[in-house]
OpenMM code with the backbone's topology and positions (N, CA, C; nanometers):
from openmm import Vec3, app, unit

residues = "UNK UNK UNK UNK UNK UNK UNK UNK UNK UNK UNK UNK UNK UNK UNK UNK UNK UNK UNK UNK UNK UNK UNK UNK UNK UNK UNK UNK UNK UNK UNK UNK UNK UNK UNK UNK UNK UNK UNK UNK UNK UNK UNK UNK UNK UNK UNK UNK UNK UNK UNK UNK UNK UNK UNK UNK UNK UNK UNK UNK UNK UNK UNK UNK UNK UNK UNK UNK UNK UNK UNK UNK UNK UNK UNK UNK UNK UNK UNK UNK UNK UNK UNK UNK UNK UNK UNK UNK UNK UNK UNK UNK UNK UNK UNK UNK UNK UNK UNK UNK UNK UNK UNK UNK UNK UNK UNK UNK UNK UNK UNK UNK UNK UNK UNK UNK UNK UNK UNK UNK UNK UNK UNK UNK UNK UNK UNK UNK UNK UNK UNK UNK UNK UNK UNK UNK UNK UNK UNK".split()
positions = [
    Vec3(0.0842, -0.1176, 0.0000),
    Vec3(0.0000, 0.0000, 0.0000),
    Vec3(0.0888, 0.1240, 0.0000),
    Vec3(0.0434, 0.2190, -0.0849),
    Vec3(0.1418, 0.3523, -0.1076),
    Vec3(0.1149, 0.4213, 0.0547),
    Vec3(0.1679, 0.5301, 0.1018),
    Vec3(0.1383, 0.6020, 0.2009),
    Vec3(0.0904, 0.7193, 0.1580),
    Vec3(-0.0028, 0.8144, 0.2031),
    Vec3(-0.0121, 0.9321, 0.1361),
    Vec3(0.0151, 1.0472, 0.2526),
    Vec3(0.0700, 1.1570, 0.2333),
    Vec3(0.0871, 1.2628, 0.3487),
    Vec3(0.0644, 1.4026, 0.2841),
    Vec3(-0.0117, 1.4471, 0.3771),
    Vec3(-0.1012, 1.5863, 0.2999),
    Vec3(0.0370, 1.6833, 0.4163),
    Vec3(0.0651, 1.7770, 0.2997),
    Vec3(0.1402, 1.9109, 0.3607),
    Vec3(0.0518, 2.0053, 0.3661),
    Vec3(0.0543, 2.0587, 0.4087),
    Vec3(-0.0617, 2.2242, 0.3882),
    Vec3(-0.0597, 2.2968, 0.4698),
    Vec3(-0.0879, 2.4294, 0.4213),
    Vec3(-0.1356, 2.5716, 0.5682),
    Vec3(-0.2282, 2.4960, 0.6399),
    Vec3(-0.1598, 2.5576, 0.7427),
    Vec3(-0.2684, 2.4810, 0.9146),
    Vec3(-0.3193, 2.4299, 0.8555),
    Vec3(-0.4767, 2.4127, 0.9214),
    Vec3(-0.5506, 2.2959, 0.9558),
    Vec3(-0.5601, 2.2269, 0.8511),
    Vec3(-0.6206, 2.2669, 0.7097),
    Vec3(-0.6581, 2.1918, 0.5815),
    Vec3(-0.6143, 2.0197, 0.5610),
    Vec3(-0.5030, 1.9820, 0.6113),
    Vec3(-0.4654, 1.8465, 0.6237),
    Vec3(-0.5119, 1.7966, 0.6820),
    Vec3(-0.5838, 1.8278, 0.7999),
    Vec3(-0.6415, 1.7454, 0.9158),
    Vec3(-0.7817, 1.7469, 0.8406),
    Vec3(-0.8472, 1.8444, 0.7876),
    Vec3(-0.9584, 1.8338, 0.7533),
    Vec3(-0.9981, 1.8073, 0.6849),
    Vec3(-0.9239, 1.7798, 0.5817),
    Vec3(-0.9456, 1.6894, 0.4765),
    Vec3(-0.9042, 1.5374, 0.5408),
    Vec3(-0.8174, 1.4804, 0.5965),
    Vec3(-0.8304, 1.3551, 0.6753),
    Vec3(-0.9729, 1.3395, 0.7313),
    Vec3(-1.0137, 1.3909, 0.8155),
    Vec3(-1.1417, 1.4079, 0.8463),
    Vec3(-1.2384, 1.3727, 0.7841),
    Vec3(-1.2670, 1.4488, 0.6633),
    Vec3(-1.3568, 1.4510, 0.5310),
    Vec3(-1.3462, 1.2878, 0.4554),
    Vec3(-1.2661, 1.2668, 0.4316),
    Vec3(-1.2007, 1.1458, 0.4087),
    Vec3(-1.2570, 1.0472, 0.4605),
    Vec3(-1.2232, 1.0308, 0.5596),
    Vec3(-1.2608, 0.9291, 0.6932),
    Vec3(-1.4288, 0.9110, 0.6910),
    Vec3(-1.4650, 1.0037, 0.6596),
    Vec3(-1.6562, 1.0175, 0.7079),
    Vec3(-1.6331, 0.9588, 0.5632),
    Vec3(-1.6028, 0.9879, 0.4516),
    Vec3(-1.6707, 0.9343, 0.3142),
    Vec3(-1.6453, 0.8075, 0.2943),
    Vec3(-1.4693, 0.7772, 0.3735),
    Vec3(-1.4898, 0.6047, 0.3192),
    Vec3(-1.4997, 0.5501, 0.4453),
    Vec3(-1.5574, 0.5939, 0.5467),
    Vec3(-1.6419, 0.4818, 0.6080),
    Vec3(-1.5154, 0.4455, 0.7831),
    Vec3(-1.4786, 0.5312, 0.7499),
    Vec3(-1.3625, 0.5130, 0.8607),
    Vec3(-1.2131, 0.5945, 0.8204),
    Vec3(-1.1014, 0.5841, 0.9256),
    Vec3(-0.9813, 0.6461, 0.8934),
    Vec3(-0.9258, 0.5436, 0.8150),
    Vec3(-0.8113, 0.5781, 0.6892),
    Vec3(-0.7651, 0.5208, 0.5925),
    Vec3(-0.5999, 0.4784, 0.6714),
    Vec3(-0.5752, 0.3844, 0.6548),
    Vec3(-0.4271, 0.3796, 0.7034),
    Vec3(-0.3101, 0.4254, 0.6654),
    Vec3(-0.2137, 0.4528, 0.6727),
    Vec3(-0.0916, 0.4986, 0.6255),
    Vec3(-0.1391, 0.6670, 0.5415),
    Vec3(-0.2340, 0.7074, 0.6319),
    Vec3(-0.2392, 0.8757, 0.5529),
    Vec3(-0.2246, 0.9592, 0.6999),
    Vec3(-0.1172, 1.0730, 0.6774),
    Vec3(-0.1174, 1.1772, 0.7542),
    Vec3(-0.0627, 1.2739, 0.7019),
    Vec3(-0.0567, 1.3742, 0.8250),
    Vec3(-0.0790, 1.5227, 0.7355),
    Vec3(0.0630, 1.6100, 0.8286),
    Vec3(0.0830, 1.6949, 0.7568),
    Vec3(0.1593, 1.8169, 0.8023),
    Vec3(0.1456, 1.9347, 0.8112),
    Vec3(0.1354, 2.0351, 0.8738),
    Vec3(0.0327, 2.1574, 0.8819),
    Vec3(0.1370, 2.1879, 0.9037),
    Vec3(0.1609, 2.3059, 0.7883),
    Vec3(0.1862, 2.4433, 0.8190),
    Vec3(0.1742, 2.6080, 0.8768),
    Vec3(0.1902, 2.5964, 0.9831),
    Vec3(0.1728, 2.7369, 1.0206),
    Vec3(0.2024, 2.8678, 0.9782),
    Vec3(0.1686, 2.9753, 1.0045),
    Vec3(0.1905, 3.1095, 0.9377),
    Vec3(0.3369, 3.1409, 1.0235),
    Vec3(0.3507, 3.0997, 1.0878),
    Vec3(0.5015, 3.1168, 1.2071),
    Vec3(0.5895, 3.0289, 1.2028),
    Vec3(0.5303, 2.9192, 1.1468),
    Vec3(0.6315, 2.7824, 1.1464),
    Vec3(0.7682, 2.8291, 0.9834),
    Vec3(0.8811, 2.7888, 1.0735),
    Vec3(0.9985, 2.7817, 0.9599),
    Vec3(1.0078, 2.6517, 0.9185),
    Vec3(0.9784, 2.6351, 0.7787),
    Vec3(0.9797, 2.5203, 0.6733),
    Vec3(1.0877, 2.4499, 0.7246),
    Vec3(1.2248, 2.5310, 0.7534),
    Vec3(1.3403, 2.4568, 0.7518),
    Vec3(1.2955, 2.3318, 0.8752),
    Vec3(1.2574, 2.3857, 0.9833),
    Vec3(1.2346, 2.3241, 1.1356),
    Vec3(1.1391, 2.1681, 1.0740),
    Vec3(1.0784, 2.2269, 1.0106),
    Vec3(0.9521, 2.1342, 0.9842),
    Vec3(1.0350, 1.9886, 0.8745),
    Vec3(1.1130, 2.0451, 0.8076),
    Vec3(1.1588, 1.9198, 0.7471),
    Vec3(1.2293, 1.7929, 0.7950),
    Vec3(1.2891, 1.7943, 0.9331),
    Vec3(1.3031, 1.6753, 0.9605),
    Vec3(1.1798, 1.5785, 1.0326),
    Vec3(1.0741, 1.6407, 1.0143),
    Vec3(0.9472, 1.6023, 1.0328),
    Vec3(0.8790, 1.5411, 0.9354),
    Vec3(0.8991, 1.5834, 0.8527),
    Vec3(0.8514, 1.5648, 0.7129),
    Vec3(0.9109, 1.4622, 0.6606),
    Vec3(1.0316, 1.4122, 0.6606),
    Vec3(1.1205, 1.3244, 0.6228),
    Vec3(1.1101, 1.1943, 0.7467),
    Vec3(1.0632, 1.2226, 0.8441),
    Vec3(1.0616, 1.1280, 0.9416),
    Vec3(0.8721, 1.0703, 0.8714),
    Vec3(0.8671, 1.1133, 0.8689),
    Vec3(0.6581, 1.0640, 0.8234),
    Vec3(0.6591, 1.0362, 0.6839),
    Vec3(0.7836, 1.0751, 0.5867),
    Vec3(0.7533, 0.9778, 0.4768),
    Vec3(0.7957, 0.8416, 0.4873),
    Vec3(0.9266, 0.8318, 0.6130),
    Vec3(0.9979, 0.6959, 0.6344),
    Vec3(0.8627, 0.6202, 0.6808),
    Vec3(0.7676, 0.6916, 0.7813),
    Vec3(0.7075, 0.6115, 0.8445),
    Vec3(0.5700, 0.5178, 0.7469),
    Vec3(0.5583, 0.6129, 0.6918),
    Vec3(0.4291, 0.5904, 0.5744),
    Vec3(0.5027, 0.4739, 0.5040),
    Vec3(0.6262, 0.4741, 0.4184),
    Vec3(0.6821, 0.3920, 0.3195),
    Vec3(0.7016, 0.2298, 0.3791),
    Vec3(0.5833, 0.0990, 0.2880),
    Vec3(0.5848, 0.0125, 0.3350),
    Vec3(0.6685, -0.0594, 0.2696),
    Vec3(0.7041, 0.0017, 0.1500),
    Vec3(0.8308, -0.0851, 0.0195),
    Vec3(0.7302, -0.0181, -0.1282),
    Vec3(0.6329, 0.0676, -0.0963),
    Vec3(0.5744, 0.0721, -0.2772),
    Vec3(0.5735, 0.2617, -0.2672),
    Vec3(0.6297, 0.3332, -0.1848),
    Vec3(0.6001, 0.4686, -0.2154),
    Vec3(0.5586, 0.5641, -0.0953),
    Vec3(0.5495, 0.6763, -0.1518),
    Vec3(0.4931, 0.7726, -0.0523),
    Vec3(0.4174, 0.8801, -0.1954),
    Vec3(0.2995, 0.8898, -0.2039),
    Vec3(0.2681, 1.0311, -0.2374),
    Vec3(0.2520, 1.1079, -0.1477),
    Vec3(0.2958, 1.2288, -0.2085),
    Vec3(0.2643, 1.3817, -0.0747),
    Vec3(0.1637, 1.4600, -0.1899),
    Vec3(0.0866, 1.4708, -0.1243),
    Vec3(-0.0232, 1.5909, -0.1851),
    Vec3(0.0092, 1.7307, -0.0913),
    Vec3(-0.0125, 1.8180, -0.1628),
    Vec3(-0.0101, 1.9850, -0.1115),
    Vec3(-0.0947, 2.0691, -0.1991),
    Vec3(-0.1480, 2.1615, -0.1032),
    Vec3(-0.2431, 2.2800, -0.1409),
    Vec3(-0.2127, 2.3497, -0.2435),
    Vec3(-0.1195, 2.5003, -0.2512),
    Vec3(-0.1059, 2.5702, -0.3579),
    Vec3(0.0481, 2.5376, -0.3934),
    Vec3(0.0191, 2.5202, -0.5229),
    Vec3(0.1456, 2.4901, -0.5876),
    Vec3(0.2605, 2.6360, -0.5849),
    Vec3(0.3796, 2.6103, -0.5102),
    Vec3(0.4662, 2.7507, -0.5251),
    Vec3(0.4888, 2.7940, -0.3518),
    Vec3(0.3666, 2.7684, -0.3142),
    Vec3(0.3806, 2.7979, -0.1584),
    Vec3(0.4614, 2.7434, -0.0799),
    Vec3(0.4505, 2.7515, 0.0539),
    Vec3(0.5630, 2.7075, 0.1784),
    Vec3(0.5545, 2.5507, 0.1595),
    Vec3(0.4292, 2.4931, 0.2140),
    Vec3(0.3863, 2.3567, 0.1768),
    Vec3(0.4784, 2.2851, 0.0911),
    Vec3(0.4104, 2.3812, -0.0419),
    Vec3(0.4867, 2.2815, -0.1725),
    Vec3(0.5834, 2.2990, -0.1755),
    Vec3(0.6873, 2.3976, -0.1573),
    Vec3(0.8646, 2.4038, -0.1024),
    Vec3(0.9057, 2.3028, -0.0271),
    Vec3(0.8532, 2.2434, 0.1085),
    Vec3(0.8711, 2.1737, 0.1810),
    Vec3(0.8512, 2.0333, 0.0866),
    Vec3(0.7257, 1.9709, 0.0286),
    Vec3(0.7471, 1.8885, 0.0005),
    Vec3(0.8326, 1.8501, -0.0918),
    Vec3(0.8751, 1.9770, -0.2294),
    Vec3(1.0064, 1.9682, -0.2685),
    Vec3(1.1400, 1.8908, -0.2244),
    Vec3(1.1227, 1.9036, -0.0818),
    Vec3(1.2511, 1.8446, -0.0234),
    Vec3(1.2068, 1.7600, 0.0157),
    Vec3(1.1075, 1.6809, -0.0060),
    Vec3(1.1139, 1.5239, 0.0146),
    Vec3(1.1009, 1.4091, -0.0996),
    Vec3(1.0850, 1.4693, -0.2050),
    Vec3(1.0702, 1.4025, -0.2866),
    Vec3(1.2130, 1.3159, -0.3595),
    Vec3(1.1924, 1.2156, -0.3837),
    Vec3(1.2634, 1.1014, -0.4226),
    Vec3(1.1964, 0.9881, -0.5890),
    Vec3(1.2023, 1.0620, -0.6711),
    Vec3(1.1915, 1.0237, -0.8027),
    Vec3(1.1240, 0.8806, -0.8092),
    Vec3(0.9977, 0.8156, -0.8597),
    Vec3(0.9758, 0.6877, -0.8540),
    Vec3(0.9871, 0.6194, -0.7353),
    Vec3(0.9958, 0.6716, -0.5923),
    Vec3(0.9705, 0.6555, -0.4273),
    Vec3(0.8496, 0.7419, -0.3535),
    Vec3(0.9028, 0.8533, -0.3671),
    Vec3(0.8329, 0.9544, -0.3191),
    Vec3(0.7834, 1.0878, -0.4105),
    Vec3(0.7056, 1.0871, -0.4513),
    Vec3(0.6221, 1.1658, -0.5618),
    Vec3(0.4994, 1.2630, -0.4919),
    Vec3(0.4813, 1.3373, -0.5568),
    Vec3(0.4184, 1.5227, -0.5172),
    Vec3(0.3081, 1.5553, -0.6184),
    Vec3(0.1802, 1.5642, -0.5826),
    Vec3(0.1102, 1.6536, -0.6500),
    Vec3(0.0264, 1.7649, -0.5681),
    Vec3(0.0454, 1.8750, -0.6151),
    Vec3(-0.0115, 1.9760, -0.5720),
    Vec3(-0.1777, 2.0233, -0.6222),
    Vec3(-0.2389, 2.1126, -0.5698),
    Vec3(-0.3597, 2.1463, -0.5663),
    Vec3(-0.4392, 2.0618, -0.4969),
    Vec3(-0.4594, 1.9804, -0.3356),
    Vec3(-0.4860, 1.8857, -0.3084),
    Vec3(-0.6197, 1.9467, -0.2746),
    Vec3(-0.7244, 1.8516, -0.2939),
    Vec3(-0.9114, 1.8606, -0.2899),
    Vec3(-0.9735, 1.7392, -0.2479),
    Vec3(-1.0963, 1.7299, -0.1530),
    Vec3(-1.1133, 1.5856, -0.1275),
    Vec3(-1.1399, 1.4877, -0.2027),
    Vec3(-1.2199, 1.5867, -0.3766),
    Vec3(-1.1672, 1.4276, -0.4166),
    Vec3(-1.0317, 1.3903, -0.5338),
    Vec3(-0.9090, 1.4554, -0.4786),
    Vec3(-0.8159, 1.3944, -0.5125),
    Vec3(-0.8194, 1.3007, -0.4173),
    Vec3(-0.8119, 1.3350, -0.2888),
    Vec3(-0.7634, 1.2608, -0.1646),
    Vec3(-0.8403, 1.1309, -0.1776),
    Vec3(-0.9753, 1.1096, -0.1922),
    Vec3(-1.0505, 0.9932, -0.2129),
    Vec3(-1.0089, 0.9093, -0.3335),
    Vec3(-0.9379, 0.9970, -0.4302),
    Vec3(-0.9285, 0.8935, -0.5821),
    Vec3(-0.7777, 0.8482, -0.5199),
    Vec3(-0.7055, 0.9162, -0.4493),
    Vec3(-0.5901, 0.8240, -0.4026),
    Vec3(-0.5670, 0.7282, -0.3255),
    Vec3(-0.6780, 0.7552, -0.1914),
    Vec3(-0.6868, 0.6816, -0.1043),
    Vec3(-0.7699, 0.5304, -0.1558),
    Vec3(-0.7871, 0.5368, -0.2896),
    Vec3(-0.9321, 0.4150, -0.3050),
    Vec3(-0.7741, 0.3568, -0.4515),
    Vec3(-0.6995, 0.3786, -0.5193),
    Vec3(-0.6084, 0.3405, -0.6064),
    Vec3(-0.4762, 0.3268, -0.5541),
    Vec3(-0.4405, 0.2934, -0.4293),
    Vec3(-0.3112, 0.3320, -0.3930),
    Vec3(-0.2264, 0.1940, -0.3699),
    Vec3(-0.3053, 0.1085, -0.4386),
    Vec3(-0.2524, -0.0591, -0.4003),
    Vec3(-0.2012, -0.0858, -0.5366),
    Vec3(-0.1527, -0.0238, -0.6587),
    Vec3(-0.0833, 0.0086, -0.7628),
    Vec3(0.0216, 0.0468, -0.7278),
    Vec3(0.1011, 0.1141, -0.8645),
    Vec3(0.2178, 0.1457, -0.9050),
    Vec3(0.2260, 0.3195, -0.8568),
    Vec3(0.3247, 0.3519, -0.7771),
    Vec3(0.3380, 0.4929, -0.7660),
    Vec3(0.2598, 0.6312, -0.8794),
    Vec3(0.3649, 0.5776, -0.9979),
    Vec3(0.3342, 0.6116, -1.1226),
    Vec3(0.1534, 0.6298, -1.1671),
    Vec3(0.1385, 0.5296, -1.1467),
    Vec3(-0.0439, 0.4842, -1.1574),
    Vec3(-0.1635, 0.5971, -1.0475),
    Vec3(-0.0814, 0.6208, -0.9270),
    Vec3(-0.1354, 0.6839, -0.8452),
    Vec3(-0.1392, 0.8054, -0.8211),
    Vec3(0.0084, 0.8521, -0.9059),
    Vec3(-0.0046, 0.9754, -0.9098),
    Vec3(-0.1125, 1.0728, -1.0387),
    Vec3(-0.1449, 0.9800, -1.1112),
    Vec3(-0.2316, 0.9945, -1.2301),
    Vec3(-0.3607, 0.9990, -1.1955),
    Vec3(-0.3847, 0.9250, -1.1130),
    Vec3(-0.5494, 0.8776, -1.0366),
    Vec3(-0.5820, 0.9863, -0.9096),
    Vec3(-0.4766, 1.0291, -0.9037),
    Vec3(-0.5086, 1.1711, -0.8213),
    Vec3(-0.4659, 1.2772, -0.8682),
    Vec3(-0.4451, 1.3054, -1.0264),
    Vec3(-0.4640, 1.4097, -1.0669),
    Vec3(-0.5846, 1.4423, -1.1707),
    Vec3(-0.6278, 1.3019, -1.1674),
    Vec3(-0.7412, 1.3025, -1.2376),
    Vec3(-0.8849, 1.3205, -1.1481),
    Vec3(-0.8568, 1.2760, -1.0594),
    Vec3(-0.9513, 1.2980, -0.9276),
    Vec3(-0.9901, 1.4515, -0.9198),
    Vec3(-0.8719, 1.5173, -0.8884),
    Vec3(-0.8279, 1.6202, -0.8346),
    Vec3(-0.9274, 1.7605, -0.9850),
    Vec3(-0.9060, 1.6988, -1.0595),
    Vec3(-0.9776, 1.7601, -1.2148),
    Vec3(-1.1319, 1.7267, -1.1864),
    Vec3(-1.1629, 1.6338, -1.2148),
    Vec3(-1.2939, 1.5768, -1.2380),
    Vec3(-1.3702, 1.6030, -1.1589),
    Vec3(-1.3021, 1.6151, -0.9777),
    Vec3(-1.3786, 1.6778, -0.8645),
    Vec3(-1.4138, 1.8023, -0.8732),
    Vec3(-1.3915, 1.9198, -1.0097),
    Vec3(-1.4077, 2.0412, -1.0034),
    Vec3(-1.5016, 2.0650, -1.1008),
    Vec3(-1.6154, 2.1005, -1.0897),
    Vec3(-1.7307, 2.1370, -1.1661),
    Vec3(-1.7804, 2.2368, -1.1508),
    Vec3(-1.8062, 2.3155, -1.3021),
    Vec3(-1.9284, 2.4122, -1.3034),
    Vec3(-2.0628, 2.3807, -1.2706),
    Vec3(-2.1307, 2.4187, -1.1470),
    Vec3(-2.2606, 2.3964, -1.1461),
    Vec3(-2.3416, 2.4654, -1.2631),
    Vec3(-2.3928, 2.3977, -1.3836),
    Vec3(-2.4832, 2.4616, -1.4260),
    Vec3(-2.6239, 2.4112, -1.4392),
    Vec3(-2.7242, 2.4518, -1.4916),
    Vec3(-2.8873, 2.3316, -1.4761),
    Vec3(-2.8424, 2.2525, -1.6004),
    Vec3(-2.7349, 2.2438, -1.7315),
    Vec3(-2.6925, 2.1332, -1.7716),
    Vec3(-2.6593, 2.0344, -1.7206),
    Vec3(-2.5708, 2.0813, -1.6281),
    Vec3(-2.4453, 1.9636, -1.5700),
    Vec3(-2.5367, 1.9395, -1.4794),
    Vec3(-2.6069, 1.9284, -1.3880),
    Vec3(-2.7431, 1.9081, -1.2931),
    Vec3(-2.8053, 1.8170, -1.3841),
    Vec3(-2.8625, 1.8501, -1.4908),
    Vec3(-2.9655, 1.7504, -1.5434),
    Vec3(-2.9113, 1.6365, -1.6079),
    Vec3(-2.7646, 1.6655, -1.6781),
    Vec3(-2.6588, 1.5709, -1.6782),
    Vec3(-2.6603, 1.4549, -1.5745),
    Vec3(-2.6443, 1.5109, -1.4625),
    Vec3(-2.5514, 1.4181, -1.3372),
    Vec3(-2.7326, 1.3601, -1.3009),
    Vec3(-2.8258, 1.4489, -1.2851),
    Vec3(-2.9529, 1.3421, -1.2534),
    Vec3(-2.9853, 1.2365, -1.3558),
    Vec3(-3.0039, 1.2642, -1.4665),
    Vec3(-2.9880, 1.1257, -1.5667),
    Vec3(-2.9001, 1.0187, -1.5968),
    Vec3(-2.7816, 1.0461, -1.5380),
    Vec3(-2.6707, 0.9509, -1.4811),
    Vec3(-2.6695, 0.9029, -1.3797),
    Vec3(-2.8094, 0.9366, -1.3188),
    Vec3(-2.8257, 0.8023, -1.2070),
    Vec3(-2.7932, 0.8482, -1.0809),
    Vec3(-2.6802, 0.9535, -1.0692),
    Vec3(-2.6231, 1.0190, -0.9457),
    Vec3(-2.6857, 1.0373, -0.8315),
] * unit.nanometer
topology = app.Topology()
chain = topology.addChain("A")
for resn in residues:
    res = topology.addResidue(resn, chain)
    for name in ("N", "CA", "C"):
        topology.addAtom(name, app.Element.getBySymbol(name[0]), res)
């Protein structure tokens, strides 16, 4: 099983764990989070960060998801990443987090795709198309 670890400004990691947890029915294993504070120095925070990808990694990976791409977060996870081990996608949303947490018994590679496709597909224009769309699809 891959591990997944959410970086992000404060709380958003926890609450999306949270969110998570209520949709599939319980807490998911090998997912935790790292919150960034508005006071916290990135530097401090990285041997933290590097200690929770060791812990997550069972022999198939670590994805790290993070909020805004460019920010403190995604700097930090910068420095954990490890090519085909430990892999990064940014813009994290619950349902990236759900399309990862439900595909993560694959190939790194595979997972990082399934949560960027998540991460897309979870974003919709409400319009009374896409409404009458999604009710005739059974939804």
């Amino acid at each position: 099983m891959i591990g997944i670890l959410i970086v992000a400004h404060g709380t958003l990691g926890e609450s999306l764990i949270h969110c998570a947890s209520h949709v599939m029915g319980g807490r998911p294993p090998k997912l935790q989070q790292l919150g960034i504070g508005m006071h916290d120095d990135p530097v401090d925070l990285l041997p933290l960060g590097l200690q929770m990808v060791r812990d997550l990694d069972e022999g198939q990976g670590v994805l790290v998801l993070s909020d805004i791409y460019g920010a403190t977060p995604c700097n930090v996870v910068g420095k954990l990443l490890t090519p085909g081990r430990v892999e990064g996608v940014a813009g994290v949303n619950l349902p990236m987090l759900v399309r990862a947490l439900t595909y993560r018994n694959g190939s790194i590679t595979t997972l990082v795709e399934k949560a960027l496709s998540g991460g897309r597909e979870g974003v919709v224009h409400f319009t009374e198309e896409a409404c009458k769309h999604h009710d005739q699809a059974g939804n």
